[in-house]
C-alpha positions in Angstrom: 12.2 -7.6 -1.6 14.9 -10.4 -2.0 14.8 -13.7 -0.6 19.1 -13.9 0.7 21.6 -12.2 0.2 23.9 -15.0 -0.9 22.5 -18.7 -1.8 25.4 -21.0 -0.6 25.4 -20.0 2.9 22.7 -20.9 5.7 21.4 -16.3 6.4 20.0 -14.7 9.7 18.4 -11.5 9.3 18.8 -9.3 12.4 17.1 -5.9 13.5 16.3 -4.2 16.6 13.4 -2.0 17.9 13.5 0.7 20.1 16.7 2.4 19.6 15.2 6.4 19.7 13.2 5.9 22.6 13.3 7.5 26.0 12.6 4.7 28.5 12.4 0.7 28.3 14.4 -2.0 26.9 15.9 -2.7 23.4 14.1 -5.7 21.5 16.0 -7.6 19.1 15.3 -10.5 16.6 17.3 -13.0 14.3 15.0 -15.3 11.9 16.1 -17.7 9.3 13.9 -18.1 6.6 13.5 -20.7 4.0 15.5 -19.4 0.9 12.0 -19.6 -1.3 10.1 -17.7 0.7 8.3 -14.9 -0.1 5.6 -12.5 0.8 3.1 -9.8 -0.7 3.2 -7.6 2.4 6.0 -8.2 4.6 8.5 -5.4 4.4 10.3 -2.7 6.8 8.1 -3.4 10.0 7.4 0.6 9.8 5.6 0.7 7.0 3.2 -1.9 8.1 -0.1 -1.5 10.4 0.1 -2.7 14.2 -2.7 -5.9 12.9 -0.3 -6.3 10.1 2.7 -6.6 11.8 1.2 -9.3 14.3 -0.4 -11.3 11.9 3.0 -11.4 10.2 4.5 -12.4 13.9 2.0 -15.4 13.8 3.1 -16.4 9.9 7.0 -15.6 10.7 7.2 -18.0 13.7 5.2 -20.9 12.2 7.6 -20.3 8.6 10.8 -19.8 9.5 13.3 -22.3 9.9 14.7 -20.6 13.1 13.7 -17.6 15.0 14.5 -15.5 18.3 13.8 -12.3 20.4 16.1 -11.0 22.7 16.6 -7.6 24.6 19.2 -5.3 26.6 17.3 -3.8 29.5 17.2 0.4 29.8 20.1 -0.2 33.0 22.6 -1.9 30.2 21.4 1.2 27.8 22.7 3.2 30.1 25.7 1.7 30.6 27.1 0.2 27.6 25.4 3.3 25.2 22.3 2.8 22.8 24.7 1.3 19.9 26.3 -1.1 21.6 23.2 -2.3 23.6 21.3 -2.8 20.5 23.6 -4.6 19.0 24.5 -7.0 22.3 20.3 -7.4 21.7 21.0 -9.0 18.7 23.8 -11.6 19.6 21.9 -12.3 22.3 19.0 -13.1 19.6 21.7 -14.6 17.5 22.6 -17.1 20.6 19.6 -18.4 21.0 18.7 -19.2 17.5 18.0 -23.3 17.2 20.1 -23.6 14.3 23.4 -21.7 13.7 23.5 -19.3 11.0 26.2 -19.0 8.7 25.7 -15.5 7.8 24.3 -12.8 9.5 22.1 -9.9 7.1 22.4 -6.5 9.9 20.1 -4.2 9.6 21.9 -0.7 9.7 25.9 0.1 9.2 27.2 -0.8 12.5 27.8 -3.7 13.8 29.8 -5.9 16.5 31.3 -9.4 14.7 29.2 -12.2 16.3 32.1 -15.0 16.6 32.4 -17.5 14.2 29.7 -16.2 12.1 30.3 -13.3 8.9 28.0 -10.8 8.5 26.7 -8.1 6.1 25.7 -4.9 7.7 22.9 -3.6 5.0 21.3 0.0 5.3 17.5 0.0 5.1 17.7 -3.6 4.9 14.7 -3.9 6.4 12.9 -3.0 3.0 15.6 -4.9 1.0 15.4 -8.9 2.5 13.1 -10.6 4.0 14.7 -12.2 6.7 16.1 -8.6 8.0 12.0 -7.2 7.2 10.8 -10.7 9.2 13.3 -9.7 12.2 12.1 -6.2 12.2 8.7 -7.2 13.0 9.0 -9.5 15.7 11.9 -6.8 17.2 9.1 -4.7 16.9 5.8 -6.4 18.3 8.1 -8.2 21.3 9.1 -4.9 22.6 5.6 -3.5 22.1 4.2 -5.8 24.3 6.7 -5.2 26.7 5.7 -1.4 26.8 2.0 -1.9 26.6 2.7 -4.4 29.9 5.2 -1.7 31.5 2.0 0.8 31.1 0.0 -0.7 32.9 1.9 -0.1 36.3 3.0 3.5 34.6 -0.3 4.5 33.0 0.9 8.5 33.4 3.6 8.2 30.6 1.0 6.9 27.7 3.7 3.7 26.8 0.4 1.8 25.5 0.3 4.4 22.9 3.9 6.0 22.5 5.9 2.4 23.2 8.0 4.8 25.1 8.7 7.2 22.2 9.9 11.0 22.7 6.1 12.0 21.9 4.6 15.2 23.1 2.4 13.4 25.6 5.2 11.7 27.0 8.0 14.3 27.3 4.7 16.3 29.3 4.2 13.0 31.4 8.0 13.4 32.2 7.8 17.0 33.3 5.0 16.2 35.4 5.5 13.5 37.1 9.5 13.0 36.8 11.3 9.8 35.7 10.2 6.4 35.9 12.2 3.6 37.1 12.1 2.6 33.3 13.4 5.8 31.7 17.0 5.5 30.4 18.7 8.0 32.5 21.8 8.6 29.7 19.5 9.9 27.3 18.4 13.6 27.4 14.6 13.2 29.0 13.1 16.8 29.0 13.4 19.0 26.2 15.7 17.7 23.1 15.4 14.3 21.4 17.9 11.5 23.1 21.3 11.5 22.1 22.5 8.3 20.4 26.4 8.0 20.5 27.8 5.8 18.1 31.1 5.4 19.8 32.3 1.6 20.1 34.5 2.1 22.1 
């Protein structure tokens, strides 16, 4: 894992959570870190355990120099497309960071400019920096605990467990009891896995 990207210039990593599944927002996260930091564990917020990953949200927000969660609700999904949605997520993250960045580290290959601000779009840079591995992880808890709340009013579709992924129990849970007010009505819900279009326009 490296510490920035570049040295001169003040770096937000940003990453979202949430993009493949079937109902529920998209999370979002930009975190500046100090440019010493480092970490034994902290990496791609996948490869960590569900303890791991909020004991790591504790650390991150008490370390970083700046941090911030934001979201695009399953309505926007629908309407603006996954891509785009995610990546409004993360401006919106970006916005409300207490110090402005200088660069932005994207996790991923796409991205929307944020103005004012350059950016580096980095595939699986998650695993590569830091700040992008640091953003990943509170994308990723923030948005679980939004599901695990949204499950307890829709206990049927198993979100407490599946965080509204495309599992077995929950495409079953679809055909059973039909769509939740939640479910992200662009995407296909019975059968096939959802259909992300990456079209920008």
């Amino acid at each position: 894992m490296k510490p920035f990207f570049q040295e001169k210039w003040i770096e937000a990593g940003c990453d979202e959570a949430g993009r493949g599944c079937l109902a529920g927002p998209v999370f979002a996260a930009a975190v500046i870190l100090p440019k010493d930091f480092t970490h034994n564990i902290l990496t791609d917020s996948k490869q960590l355990t569900a303890s791991q990953r909020y004991l790591l949200r504790e650390e991150i927000e008490a370390t970083a120099i700046a941090w911030a969660v934001a979201s695009c609700s399953h309505q926007e999904i629908d309407r603006l497309n996954i891509l785009r949605a995610s990546i409004f997520a993360m401006h919106r993250a970006i916005d409300r960071l207490q110090q402005r960045p200088e660069w932005l580290l994207i996790d991923g290959n796409r991205f929307i400019p944020y103005p004012g601000i350059r950016h580096k779009c980095i595939v699986k840079g998650d695993a590569e920096y830091y700040a992008i591995a640091a953003a990943s992880v509170l994308a990723k808890t923030y948005r679980d605990d939004c599901m695990i709340s949204l499950s307890e009013e829709y206990p049927q579709y198993g979100w407490n467990k599946n965080k509204g992924y495309p599992s077995k129990e929950h495409r079953d849970a679809i055909a059973r009891y039909g769509l939740s007010p939640f479910h992200r009505k662009s995407f296909r819900l019975e059968s096939k896995p959802p259909e992300i279009p990456f079209d920008l326009e």
